[in-house]
N, C-alpha and C positions, 0 to 999 in steps of 0.2 A: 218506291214507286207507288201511288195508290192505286188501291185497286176496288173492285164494284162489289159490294159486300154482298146487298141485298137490295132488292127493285125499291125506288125512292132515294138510294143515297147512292149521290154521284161522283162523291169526294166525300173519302170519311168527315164528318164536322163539318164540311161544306157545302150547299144547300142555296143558290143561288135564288133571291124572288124580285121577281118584278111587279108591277103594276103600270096600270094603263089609266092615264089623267085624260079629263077636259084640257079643249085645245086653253092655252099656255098665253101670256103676254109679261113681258120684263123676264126674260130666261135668260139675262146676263145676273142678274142677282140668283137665281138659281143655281147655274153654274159653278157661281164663287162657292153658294153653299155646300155643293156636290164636291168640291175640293177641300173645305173646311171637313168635310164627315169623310176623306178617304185618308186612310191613316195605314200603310202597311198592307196588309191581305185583305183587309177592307175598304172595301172601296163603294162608291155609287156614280153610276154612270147615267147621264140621260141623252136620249136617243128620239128618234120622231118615232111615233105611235104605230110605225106601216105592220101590217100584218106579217109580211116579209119578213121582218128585223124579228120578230117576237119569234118566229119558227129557227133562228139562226142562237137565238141566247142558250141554251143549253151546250151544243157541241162545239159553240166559241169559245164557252167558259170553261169547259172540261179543259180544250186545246187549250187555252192560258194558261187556266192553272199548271198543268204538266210542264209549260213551257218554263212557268215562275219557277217552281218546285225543282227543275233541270239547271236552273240558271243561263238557260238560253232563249232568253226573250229577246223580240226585236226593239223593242222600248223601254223606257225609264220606269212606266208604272204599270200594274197590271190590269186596272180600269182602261189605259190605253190600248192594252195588247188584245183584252177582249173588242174593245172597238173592232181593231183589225180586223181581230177574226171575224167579226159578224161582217164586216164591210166587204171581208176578201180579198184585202191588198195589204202590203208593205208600206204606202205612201200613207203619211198621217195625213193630209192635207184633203188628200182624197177619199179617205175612211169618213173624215169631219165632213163634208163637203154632200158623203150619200149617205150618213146615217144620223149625224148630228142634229139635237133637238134644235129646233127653229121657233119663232118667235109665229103666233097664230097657226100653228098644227095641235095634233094630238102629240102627249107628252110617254114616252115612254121610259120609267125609273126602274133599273136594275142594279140591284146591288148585292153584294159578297154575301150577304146572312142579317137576320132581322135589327140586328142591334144595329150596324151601318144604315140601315133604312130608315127606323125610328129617329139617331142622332139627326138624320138627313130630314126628317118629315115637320121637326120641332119646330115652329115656328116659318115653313114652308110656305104658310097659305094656300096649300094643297089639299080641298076634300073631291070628295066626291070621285076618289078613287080604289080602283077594282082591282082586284090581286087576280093576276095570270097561273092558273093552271101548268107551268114547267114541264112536258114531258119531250122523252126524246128516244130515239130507235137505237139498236147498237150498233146498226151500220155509221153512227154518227162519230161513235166513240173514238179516239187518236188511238190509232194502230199501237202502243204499246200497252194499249188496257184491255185489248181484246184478248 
């Protein structure tokens, strides 16, 4: 089970970042990309820019991961499961539907550790974006790391 070592690390080696894009147009070729660079425990997810969604990536990601790590996830991948969690449903449809990046919004990219971001950033056409500060309280924490 992992556990919280020392403030900043939230998963031993695991280190979740995101960044906050200029609103987005052609986010179906992005998307393909964001599946091209999730390979295993890596992953990149994108998501709309809302302030909401960015205060939710830390204690979604922990709750994934434990889920991944248990083998009892509700999904196939674990870029999906974090979805969830941020969304707060079960229903993929529904998760897609309130937190999935859209076409003219703000773009928000998260993903599993800097190497899955870089692969994902390559060729993006992505500038002019701002790395989010990740913090999180421990009342966020999934009841078996407390």
């Amino acid at each position: 089970m992992p556990k919280i070592e020392k403030p900043g690390i939230i998963v031993p080696g695991k280190e979740p970042v995101a960044y906050l894009c200029p609103t987005r147009r052609g986010i179906e070729g992005l998307l393909d990309k964001a599946r091209s660079a999730s390979k295993g425990e890596r992953f990149v997810l994108l998501l709309r820019g809302d302030r909401e969604l960015q205060n939710r990536i830390l204690p979604a990601f922990l709750n994934s991961y434990v889920r991944y790590r248990e083998g009892s996830m509700k999904s196939a991948t674990l870029q999906i499961e974090l979805m969830l969690f941020i969304a707060g449903t079960l229903n993929i449809g529904r998760a897609i539907s309130e937190c999935g990046a859209r076409d003219g919004v703000k773009l928000l990219v998260v993903a599993s550790d800097d190497k899955a971001l870089e692969r994902f950033l390559k060729g993006s056409g992505i500038r002019d974006a701002k790395r989010l500060g990740l913090k999180m309280g421990y009342t966020d924490f999934h009841p078996a790391l407390r």
